[in-house]
LOPA-440009 format. One record per atom (N, C-alpha, C): z, x, y; residue in three letters. Coordinates in steps of 0.2 Angstrom, whole numbers, plus 5000, padded with zeros to 4 digits. Each point is the difference from the previous one (the first is absolute). Layout:
! residues N
ZXYALA/...
! end
This chain:
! residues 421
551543005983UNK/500350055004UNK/500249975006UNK/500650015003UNK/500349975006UNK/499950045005UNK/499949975003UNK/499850065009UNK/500249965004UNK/500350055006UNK/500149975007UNK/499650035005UNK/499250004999UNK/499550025005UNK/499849965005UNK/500450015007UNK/499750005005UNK/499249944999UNK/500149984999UNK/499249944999UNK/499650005008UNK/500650005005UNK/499749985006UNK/499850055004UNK/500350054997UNK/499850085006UNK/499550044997UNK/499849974995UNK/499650054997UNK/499149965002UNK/500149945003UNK/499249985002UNK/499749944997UNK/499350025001UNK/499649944996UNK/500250024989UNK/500050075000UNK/500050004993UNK/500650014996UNK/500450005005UNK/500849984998UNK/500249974995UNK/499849934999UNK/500049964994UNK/499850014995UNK/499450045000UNK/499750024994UNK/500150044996UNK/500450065005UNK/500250054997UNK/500749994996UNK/500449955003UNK/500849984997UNK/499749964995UNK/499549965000UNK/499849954991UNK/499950044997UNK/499650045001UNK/499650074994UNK/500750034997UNK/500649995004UNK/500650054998UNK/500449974996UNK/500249925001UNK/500449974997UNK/499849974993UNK/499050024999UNK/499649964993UNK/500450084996UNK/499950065001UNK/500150044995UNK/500750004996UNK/500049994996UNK/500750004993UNK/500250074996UNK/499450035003UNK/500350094998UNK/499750014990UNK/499849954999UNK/499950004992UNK/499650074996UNK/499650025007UNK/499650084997UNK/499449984995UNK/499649965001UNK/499549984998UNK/499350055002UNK/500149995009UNK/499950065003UNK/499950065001UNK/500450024993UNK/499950075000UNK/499650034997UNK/499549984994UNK/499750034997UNK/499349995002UNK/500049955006UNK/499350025003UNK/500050015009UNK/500550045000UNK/500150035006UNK/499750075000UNK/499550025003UNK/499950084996UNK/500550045005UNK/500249995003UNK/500550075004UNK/500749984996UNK/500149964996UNK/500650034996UNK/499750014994UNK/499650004998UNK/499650024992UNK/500050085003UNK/499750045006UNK/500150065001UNK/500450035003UNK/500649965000UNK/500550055003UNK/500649974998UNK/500049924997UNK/500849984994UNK/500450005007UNK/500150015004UNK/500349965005UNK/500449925003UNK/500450004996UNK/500349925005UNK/499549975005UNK/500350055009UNK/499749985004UNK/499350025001UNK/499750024996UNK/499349995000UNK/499649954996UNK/500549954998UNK/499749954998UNK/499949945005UNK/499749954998UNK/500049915005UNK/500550015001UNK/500749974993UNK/500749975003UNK/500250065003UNK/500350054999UNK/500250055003UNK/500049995009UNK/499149995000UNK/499750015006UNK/500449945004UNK/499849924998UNK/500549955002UNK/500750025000UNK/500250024998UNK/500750035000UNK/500150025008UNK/499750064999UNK/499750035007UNK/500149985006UNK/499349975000UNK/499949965006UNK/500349935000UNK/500249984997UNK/500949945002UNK/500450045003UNK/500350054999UNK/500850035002UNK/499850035007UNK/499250015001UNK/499750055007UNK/500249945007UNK/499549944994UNK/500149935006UNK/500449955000UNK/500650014997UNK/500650004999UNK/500650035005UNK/499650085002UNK/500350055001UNK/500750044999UNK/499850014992UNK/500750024995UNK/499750095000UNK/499349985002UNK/499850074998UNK/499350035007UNK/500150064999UNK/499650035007UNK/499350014998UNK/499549975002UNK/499349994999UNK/499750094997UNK/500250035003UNK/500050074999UNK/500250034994UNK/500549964996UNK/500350024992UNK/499449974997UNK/499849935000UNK/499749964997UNK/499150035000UNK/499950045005UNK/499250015002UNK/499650044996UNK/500350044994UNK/499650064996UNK/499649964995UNK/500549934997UNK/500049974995UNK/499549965001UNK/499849975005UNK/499849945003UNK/499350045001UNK/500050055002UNK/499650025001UNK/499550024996UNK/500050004994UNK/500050024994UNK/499749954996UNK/500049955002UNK/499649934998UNK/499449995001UNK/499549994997UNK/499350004998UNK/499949935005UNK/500349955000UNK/499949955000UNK/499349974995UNK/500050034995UNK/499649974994UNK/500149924997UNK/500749985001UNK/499949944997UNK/500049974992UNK/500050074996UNK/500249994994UNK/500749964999UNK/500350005006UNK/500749974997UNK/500249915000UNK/499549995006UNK/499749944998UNK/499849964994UNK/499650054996UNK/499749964997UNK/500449974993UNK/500550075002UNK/500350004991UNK/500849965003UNK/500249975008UNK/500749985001UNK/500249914997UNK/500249994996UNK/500349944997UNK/500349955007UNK/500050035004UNK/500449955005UNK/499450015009UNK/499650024998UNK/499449975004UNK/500650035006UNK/500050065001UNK/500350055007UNK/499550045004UNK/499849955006UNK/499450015004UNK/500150095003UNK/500050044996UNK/500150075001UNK/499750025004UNK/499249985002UNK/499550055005UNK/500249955006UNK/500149965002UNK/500249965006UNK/500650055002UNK/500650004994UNK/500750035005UNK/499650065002UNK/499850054996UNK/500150075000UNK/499350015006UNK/499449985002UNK/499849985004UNK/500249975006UNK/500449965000UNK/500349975006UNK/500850065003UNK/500250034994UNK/500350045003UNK/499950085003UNK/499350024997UNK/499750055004UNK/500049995006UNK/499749945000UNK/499849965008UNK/500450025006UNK/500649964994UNK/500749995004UNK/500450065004UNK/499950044996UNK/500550094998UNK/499350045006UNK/499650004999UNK/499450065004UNK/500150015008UNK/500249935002UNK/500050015008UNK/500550045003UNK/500650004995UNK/500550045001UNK/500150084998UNK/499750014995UNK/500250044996UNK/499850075003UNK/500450074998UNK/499950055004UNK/499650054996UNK/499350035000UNK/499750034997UNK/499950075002UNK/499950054994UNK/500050045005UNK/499450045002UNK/499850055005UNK/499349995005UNK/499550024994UNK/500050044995UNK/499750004995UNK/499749954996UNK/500549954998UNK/500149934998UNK/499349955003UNK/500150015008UNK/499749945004UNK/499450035000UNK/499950075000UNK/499250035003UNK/499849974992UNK/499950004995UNK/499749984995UNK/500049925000UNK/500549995000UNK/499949925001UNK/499549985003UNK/500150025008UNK/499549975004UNK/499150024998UNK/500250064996UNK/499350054998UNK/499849934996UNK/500349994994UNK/499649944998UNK/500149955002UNK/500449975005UNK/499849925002UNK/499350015005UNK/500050065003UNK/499350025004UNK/499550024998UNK/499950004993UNK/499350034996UNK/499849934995UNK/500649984995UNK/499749974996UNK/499649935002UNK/500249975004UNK/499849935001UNK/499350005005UNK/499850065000UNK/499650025005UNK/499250044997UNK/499749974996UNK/499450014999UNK/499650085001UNK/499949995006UNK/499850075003UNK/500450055002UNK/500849985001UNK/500450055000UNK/500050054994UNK/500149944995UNK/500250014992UNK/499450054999UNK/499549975001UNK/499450064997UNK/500150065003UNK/500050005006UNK/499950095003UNK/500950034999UNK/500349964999UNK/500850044997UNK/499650034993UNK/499849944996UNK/499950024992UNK/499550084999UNK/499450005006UNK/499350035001UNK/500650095000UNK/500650005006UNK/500350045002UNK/500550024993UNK/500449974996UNK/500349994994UNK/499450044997UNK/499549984998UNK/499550034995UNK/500050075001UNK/499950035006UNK/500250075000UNK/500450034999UNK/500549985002UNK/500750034998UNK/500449994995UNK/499449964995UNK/500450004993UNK/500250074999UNK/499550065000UNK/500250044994UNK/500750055004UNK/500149975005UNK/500750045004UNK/500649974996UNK/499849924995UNK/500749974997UNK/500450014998UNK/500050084995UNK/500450024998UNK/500750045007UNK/499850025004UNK/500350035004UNK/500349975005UNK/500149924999UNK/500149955004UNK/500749984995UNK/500449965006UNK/500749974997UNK/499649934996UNK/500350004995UNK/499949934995UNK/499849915003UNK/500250015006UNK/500049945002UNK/499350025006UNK/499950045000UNK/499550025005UNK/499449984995UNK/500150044993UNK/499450024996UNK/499749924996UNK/500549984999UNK/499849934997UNK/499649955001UNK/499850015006UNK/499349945003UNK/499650034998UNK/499850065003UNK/499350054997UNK/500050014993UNK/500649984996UNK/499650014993UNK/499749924998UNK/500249955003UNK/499949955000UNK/499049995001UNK/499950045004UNK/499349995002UNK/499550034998UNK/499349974999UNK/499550004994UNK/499850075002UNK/499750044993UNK/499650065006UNK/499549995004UNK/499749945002UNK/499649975003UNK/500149955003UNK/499949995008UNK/500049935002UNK/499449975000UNK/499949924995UNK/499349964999UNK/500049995012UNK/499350014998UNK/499749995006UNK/500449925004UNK/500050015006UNK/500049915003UNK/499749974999UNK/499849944995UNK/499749935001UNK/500349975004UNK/499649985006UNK/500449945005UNK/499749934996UNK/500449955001UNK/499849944998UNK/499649955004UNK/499549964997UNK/499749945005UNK/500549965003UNK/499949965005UNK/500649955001UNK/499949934995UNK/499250004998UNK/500049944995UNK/499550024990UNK/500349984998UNK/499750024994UNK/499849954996UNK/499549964998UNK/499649955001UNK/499949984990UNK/500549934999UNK/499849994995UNK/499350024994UNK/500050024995UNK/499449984995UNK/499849954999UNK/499449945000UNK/499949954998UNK/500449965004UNK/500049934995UNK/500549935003UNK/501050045003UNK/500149995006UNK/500450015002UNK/500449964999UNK/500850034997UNK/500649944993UNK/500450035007UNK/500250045002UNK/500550015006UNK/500150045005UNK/500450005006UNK/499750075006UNK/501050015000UNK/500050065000UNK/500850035000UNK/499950055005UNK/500550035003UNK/500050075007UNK/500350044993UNK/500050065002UNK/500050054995UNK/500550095004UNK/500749994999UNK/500450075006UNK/499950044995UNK/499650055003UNK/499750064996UNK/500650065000UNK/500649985003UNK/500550054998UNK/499850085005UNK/500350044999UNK/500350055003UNK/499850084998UNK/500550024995UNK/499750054997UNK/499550004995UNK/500149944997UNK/499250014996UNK/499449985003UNK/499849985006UNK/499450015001UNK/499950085001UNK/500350055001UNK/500150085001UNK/500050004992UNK/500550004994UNK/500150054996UNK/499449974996UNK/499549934998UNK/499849984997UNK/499849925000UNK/499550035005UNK/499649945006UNK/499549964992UNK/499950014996UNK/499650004996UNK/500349934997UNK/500849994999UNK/500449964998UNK/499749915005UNK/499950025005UNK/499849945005UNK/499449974998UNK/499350055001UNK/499649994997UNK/499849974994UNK/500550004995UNK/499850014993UNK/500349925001UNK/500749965004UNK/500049955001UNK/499649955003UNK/499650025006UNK/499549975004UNK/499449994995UNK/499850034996UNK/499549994995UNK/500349974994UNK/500550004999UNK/500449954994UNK/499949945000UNK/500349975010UNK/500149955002UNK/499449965000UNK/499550035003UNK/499249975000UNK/499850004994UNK/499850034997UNK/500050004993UNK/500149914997UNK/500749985000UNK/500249954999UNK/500149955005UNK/499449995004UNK/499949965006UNK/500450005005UNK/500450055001UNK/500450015008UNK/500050025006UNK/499849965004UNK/500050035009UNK/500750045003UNK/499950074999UNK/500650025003UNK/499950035007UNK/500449985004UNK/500250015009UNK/500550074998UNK/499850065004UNK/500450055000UNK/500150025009UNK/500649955003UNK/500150015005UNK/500050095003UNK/499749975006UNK/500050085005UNK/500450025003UNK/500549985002UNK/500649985002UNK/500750034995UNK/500049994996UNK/500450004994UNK/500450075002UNK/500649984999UNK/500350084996UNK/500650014996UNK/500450044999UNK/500650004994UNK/500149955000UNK/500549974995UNK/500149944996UNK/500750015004UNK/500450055000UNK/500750005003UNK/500650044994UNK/499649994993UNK/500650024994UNK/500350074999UNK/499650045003UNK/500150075001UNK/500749995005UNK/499849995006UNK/500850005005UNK/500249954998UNK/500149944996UNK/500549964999UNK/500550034995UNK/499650064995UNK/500449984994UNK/500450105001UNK/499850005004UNK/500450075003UNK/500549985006UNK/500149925003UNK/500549995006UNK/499949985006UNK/499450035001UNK/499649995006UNK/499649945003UNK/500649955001UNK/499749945002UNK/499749965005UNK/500150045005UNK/499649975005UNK/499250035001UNK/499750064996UNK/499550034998UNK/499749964997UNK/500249984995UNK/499949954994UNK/499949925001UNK/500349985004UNK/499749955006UNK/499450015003UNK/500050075003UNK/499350005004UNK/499550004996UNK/500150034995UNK/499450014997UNK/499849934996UNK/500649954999UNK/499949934996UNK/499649985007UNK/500149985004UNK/499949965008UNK/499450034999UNK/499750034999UNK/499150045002UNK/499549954995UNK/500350014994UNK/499749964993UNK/500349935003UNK/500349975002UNK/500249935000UNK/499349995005UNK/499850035005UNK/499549995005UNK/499350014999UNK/500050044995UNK/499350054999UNK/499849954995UNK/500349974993UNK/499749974996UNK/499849905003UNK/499349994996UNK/499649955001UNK/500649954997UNK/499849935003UNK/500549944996UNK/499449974994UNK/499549995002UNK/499449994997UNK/499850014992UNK/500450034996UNK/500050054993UNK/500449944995UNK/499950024995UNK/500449974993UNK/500550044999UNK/500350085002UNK/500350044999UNK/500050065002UNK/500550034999UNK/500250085004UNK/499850054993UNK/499750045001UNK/499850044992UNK/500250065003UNK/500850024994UNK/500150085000UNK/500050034992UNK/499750065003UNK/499750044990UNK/500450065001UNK/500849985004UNK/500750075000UNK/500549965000UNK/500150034994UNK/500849964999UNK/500550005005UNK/500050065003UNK/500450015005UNK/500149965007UNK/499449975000UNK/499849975006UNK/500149945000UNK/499749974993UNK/500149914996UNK/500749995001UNK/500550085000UNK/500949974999UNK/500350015008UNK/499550025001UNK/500450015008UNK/499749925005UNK/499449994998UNK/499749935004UNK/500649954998UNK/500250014993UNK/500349934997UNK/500850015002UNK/500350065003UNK/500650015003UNK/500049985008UNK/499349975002UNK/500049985006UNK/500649955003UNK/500249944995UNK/500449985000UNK/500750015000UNK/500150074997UNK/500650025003UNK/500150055009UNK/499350045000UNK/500050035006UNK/500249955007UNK/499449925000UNK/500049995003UNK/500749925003UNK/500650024994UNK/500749945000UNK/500050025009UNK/500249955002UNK/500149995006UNK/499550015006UNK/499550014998UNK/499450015007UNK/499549935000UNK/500050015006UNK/499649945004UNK/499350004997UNK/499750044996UNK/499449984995UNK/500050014994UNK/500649984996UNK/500350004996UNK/499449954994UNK/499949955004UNK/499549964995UNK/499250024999UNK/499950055007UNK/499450014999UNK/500050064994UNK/500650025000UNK/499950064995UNK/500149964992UNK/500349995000UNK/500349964992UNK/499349965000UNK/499549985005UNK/499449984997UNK/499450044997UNK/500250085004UNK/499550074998UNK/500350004993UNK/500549994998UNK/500350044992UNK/499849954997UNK/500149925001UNK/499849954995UNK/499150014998UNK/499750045006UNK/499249974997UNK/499950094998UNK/500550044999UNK/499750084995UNK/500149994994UNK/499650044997UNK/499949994993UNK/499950054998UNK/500150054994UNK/499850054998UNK/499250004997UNK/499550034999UNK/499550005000UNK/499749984992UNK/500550024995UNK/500049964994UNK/500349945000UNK/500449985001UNK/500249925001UNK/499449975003UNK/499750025005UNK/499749945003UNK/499350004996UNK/499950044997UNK/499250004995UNK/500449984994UNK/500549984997UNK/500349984995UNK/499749915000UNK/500449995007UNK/500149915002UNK/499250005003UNK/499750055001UNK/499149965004UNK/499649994991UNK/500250054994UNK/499849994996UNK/499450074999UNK/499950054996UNK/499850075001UNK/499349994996UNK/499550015003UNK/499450014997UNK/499950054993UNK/500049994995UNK/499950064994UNK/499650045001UNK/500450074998UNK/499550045001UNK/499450024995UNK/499750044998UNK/499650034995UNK/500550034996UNK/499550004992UNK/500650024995UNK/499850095001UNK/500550075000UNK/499850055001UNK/499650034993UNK/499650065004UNK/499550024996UNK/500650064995UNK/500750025002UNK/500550024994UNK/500449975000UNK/500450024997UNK/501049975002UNK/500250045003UNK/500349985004UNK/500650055004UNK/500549985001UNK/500650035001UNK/500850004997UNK/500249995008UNK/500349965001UNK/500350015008UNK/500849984999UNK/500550055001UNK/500549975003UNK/500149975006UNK/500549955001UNK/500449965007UNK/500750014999UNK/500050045010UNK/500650025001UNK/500149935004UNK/500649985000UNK/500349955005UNK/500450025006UNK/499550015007UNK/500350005006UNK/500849974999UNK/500450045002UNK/500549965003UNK/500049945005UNK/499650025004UNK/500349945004UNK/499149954999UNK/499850014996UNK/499749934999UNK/500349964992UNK/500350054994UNK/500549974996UNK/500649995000UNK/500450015006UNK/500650005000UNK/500149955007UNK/499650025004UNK/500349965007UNK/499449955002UNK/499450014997UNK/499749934999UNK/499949954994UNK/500250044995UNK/499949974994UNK/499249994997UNK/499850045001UNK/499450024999UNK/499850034993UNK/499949964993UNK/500250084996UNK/499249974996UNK/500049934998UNK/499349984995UNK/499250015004UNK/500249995005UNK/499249995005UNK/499750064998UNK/500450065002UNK/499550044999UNK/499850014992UNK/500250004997UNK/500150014992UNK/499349944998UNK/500249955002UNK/499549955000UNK/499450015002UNK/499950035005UNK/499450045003UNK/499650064995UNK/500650054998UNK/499650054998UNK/499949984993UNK/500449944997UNK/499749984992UNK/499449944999UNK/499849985007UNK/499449985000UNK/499450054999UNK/499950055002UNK/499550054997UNK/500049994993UNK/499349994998UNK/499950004992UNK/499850114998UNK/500550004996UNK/500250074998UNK/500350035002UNK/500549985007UNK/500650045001UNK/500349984995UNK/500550065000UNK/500650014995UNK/500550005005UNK/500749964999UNK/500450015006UNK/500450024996UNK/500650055004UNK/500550024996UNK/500550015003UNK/500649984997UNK/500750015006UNK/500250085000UNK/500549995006UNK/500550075000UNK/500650004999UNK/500350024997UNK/500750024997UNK/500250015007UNK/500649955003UNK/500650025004UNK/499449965006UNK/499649974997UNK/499749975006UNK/500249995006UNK/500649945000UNK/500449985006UNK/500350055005UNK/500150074996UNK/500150055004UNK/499750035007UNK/500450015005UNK/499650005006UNK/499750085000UNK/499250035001UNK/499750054999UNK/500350055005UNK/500449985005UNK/500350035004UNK/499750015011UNK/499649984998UNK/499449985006UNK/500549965007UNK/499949944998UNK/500649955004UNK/499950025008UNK/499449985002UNK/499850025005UNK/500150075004UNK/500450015005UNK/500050055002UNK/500650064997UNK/500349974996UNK/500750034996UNK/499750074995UNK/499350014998UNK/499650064997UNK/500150065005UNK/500149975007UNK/500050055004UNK/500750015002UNK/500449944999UNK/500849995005UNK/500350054995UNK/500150014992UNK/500350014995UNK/499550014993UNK/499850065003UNK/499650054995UNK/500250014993UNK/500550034999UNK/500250024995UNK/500249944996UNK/500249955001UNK/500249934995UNK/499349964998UNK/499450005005UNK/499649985001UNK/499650054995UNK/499950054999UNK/499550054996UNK/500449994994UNK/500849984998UNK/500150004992UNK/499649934999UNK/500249945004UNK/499849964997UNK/499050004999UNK/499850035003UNK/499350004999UNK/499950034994UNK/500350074998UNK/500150024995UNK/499849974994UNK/500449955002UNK/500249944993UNK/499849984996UNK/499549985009UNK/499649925000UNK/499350024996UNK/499750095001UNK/499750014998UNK/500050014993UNK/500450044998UNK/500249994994UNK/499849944995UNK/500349955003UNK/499749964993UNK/499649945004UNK/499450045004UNK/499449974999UNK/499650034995UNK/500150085003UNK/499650034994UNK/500249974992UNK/500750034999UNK/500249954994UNK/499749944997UNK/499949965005UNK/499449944998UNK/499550004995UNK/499550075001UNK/499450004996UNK/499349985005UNK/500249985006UNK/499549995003UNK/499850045003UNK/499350035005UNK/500150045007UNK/499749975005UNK/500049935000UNK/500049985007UNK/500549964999UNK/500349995007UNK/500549955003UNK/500049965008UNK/500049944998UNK/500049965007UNK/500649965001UNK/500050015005UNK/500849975004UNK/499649975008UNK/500749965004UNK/499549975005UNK/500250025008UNK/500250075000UNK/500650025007UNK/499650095000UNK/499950005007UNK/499650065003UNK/500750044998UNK/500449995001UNK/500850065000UNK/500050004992UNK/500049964995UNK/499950024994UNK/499550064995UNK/499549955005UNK/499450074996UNK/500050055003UNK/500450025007UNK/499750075002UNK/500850054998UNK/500449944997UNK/500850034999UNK/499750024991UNK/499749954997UNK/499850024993UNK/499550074998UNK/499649985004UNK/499250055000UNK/500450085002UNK/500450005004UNK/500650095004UNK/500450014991UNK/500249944997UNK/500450014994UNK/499750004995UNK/499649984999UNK/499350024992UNK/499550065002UNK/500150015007UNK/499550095000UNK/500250044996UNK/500850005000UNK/500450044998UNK/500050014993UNK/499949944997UNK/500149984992UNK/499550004995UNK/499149965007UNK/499749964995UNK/499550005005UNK/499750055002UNK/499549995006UNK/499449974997UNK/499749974996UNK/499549974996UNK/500149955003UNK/500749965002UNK/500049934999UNK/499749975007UNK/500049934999UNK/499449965006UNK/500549965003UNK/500350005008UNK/500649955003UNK/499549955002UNK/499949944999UNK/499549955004UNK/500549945002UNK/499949975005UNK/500049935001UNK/499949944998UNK/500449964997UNK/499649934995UNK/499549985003UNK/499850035004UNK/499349965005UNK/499550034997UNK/500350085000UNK/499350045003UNK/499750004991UNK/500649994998UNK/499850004990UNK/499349924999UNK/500549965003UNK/499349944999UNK/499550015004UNK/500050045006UNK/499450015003UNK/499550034997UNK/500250074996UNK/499750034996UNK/499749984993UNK/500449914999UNK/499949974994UNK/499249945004UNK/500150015004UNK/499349935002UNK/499550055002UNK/500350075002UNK/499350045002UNK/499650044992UNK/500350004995UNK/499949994993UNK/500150105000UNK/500450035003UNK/500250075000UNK/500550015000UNK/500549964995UNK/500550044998UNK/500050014993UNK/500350034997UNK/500150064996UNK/499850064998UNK/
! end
């Protein structure tokens, strides 16, 4: 595709955004694993469409304001990645052009109060809980609320699990094999603090010293991957300071957070700590990868069999490439059964804060996703992304309230504590 984008007025991610534009061939390969053109058959609700888009915007053939329904519309899931023959760095342009587009762009006051509602709640632990504690009451007002109001609150459990705060240090079992720091993430220490612990005790388990900085806070993916980049800085600068050098690795158990660390190196093109960041993303790992390469203690063989599907986070299989570790993981249990899901690669609709931005695109694809989990045959399911089980679990009440949404972790947890099934 030929462009005349502006390379140099457009910044540090200038270039990346014109490479990303000029790899696309238009071939439509892309399309059958885009879910917003699978739910709406849409052109420009596809990738190429969307590149179509954003060339002619930074080009300026076209008004940022035609292009912004479409755009907006994008899950940033990464499906399209995985299936493009010509390796078109999709989540760089369409991230770097958020980035680019947000400083400018005219929202209106309704727009901003919610935006800002969740850039000031989610990334924020104690915020996030007394919103959530407040949401829990006013679920049952849902109905009587506008759609975009009501959609978080259905999002939320009927119960918020108590606080577990964490120790700063959680002290190998036996002979000590390695010491890792551990970013406990954001909203799932609130929606499913249980998920952390289940890896703290995984990680010792299999002789690991984990450091759970105090200091620590958002990862930054939430405001990068909605525009907001100098938020997304701050938040990366805190963790660039807060984390030990001292470790063999960075351990994150949310996909969202493993693709946001690993985009550091585009957040931070052109800044004067630009190395010290590209050295944070080189040493994270996602918390099955790094138990893959230490080598995983076998568990006990289970006293039944039990049936687990695995849903594949998007951004641990599409934007890290993460897809056998966990699978590896839960087929080391003697007597799981693992089993796939039909449309698997399909994004559950979660996609960080997009469940809330774009409710109604978001609740068919959940719809979906649930659908042929149950379809599967199994009733439990593990996936590796706090926004997938809580976007799943809202979509199988409705379906299949029997079923079990767990964490590849908390499933092996349950596998060496000898109480699963």
């Amino acid at each position: 595709m030929q462009h005349k984008i502006p390379v140099e007025k457009l910044g540090p991610q200038g270039e990346t955004m014109a490479r990303a534009v000029e790899q696309c061939v238009h071939c439509g390969f892309c399309l059958p694993a885009c879910p917003t053109y699978q739910v709406l058959q849409e052109e420009m609700d596809s990738p190429r469409g969307r590149i179509f888009l954003m060339k002619e915007v930074l080009e300026g053939s076209l008004k940022p304001v035609d292009a912004e329904p479409y755009l907006d519309r994008c899950l940033g899931c990464l499906g399209c990645v995985s299936a493009c023959p010509s390796g078109v760095a999709y989540g760089e342009l369409i991230s770097s052009y958020r980035m680019h587009q947000e400083a400018t762009r005219r929202r209106s006051p309704l727009e901003k109060a919610f935006r800002f509602g969740i850039q000031e709640t989610l990334p924020y632990p104690a915020r996030f809980r007394a919103a959530a504690l407040f949401g829990s009451l006013a679920k049952p007002l849902g109905s009587l609320l506008p759609k975009k109001l009501s959609a978080p609150l259905e999002l939320l459990p009927s119960a918020l699990p108590a606080a577990r705060p964490l120790p700063e240090l959680y002290p190998a079992e036996g002979s000590r094999r390695a010491r890792v720091a551990l970013l406990a993430g954001c909203a799932q220490q609130v929606l499913r603090p249980e998920i952390n612990w289940a890896t703290l005790r995984v990680l010792a388990k299999n002789g690991v010293e984990v450091v759970i900085p105090k200091s620590q806070g958002c990862c930054g993916a939430l405001s990068m991957h909605t525009g907001e980049r100098a938020r997304a800085l701050a938040f990366a600068r805190k963790n660039l300071e807060a984390f030990p050098s001292d470790i063999d690795a960075i351990i994150t158990n949310a996909a969202g957070c493993g693709s946001g660390i690993h985009e550091y190196l585009l957040l931070f093109k052109g800044e004067a700590d630009f190395d010290k960041a590209a050295g944070f993303a080189k040493q994270s790992k996602d918390v099955s990868v790094f138990l893959s390469e230490l080598g995983l203690l076998a568990p006990k063989a289970l006293h039944s069999p039990v049936q687990v599907a695995y849903h594949d986070a998007c951004h641990l299989a599409h934007a890290q490439g993460v897809r056998s570790e966990p699978r590896s993981i839960l087929s080391s249990i003697p007597g799981l059964d693992l089993v796939e899901i039909s449309e698997g690669d399909l994004c559950c609709g979660s996609a960080g804060s997009y469940n809330l931005e774009q409710p109604e695109i978001a609740n068919t694809l959940g719809r979906r996703k649930a659908a042929n989990i149950v379809a599967s045959g199994a009733r439990l399911v593990a996936t590796g992304n706090i926004g997938c089980i809580t976007q799943i679990e809202a979509a199988l009440k409705k379906q299949s309230p029997e079923f079990r949404v767990l964490h590849t972790l908390e499933v092996l947890d349950l596998a060496y504590r000898e109480i699963l099934g």
